[in-house]
C-alpha positions as CSV (number, residue, x, y, z in Angstrom):
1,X,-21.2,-7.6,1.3
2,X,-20.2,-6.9,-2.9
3,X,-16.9,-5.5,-1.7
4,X,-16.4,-8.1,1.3
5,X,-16.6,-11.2,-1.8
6,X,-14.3,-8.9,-4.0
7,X,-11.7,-8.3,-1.3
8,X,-11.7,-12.2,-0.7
9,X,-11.4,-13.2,-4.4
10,X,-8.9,-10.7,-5.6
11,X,-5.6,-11.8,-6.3
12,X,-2.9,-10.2,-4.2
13,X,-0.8,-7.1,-5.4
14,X,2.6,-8.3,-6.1
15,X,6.0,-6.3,-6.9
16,X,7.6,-7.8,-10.5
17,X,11.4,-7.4,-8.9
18,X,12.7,-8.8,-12.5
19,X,11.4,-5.3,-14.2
20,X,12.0,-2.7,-11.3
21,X,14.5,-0.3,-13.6
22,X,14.0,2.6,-11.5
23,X,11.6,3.8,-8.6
24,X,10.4,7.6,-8.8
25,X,9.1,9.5,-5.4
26,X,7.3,13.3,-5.8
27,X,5.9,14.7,-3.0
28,X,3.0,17.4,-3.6
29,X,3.6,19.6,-0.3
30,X,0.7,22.0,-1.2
31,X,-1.5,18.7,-0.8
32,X,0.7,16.9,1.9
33,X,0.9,13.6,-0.6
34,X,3.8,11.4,-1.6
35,X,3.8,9.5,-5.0
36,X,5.9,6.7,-5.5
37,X,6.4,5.1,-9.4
38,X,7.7,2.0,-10.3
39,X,10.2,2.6,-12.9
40,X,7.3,5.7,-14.6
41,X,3.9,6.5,-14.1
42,X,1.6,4.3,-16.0
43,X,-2.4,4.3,-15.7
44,X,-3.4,2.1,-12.6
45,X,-6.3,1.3,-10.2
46,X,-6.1,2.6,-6.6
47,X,-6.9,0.1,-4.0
48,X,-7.2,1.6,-0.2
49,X,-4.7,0.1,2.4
50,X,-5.7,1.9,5.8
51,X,-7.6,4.5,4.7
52,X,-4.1,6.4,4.1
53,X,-2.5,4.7,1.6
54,X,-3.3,3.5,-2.2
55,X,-1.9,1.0,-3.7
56,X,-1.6,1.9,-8.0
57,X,-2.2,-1.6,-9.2
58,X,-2.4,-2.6,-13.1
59,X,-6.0,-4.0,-13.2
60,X,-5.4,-7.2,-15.6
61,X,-2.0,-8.6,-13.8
62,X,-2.5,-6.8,-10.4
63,X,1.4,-6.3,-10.6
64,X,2.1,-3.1,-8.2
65,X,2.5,-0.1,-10.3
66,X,3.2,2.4,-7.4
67,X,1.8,4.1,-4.5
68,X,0.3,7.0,-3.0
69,X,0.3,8.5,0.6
70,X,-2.1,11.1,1.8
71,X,-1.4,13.4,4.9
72,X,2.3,11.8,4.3
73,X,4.0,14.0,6.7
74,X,1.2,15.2,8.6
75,X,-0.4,12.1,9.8
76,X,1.3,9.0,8.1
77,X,4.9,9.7,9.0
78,X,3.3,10.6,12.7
79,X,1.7,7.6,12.7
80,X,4.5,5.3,11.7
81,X,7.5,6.5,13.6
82,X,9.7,3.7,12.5
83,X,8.9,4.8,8.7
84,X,9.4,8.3,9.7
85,X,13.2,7.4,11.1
86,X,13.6,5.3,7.8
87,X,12.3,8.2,5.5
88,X,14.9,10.9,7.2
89,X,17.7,9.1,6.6
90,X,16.3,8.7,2.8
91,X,15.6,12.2,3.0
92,X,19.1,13.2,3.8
93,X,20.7,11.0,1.3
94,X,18.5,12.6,-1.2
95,X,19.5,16.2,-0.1
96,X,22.9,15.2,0.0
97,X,22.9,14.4,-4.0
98,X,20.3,16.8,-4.9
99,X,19.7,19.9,-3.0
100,X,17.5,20.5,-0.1
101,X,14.7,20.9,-1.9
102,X,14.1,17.6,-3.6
103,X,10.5,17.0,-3.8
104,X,11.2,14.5,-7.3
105,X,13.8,11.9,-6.6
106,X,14.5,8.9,-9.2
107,X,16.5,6.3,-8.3
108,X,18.1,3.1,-9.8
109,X,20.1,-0.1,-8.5
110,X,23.2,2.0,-8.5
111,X,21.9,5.3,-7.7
112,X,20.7,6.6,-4.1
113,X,20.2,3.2,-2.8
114,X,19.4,4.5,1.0
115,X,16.6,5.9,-0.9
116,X,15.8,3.4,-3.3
117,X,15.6,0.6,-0.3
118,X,13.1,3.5,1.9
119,X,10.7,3.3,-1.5
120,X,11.0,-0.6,-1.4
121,X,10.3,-0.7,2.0
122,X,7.0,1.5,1.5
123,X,5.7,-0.3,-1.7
124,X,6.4,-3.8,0.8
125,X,4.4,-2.6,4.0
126,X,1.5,-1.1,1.7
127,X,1.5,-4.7,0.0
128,X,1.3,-6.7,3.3
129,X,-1.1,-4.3,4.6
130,X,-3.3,-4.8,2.1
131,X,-3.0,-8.1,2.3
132,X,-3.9,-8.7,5.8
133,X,-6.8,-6.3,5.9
134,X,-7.8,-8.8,2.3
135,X,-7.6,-12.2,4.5
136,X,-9.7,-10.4,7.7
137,X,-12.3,-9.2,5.3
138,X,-12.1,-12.6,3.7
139,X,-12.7,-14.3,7.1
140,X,-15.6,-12.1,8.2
141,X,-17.2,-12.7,5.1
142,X,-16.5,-17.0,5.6
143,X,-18.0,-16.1,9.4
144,X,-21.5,-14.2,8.3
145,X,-21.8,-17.3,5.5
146,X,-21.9,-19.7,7.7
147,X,-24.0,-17.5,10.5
148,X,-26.2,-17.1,7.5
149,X,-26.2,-20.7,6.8
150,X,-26.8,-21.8,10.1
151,X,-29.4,-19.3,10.9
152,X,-31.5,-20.2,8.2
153,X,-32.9,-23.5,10.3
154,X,-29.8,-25.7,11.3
155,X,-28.8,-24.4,14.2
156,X,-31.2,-22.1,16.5
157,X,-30.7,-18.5,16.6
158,X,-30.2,-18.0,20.5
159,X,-27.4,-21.3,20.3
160,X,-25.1,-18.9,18.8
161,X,-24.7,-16.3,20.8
162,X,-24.6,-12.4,20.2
């Protein structure tokens, strides 16, 4: 119930487009997880979207500082095969300008934008994600309040059901 009421009084996670320089992506393929930066790597909060991904939040402003994938290519990329087509093409951008092995990629406004628009897209579908799994947690919460409520002697028990 603690982490039902702080899921439905958080603010959302939103991207600051005025001060997106540059977005960084690693991938650790020892570990199987991609990292992606907004403009550098700054201390953050994780918050879980799907069990899969984190959103790196700053925890006073709860401005998107990055994100972090786990089992990227051997479950998330599976999972999501629309990403998966997306993050190829990325992939082969990137390999174009860097070398086949580019497991660190920075990109600008001007630089790699195939790839640039792939990390957008990622950092966007974690945030609305998150956000929808925030609004059902907030609803089930609003549902067992007023169960609770009406339970306790308004309303009898068996009138609502199981």
């Amino acid at each position: 119930m603690a982490q039902a009421l702080e899921w439905a009084t958080r603010r959302e996670p939103f991207l600051n487009f005025a001060s997106i320089k540059a977005l960084e992506f690693s991938y650790d393929d020892e570990d199987d997880i991609a990292f992606v930066h907004v403009n550098k790597p700054r201390p953050a909060v994780s918050l879980d979207v799907a069990g899969d991904m984190w959103l790196r939040v700053n925890p006073d402003t709860d401005e998107v500082l990055g994100l972090e994938i786990h089992a990227f290519a051997k479950g998330f990329l599976i999972r999501h095969s629309k990403i998966a087509a997306f993050a190829a093409d990325a992939m082969k951008a990137a390999e174009r300008k860097f070398g086949a092995d580019a497991r660190e990629i920075h990109t600008n406004s001007k630089t790699l934008p195939e790839f640039r628009d792939f990390l957008m897209y990622l950092l966007g579908q974690a945030i609305g994600t998150y956000e929808r799994e925030r609004l059902q947690e907030a609803a089930k919460l609003q549902s067992e309040l007023l169960r609770t409520r009406l339970v306790g002697g308004l309303v009898p028990t068996a009138a609502l059901g199981p």
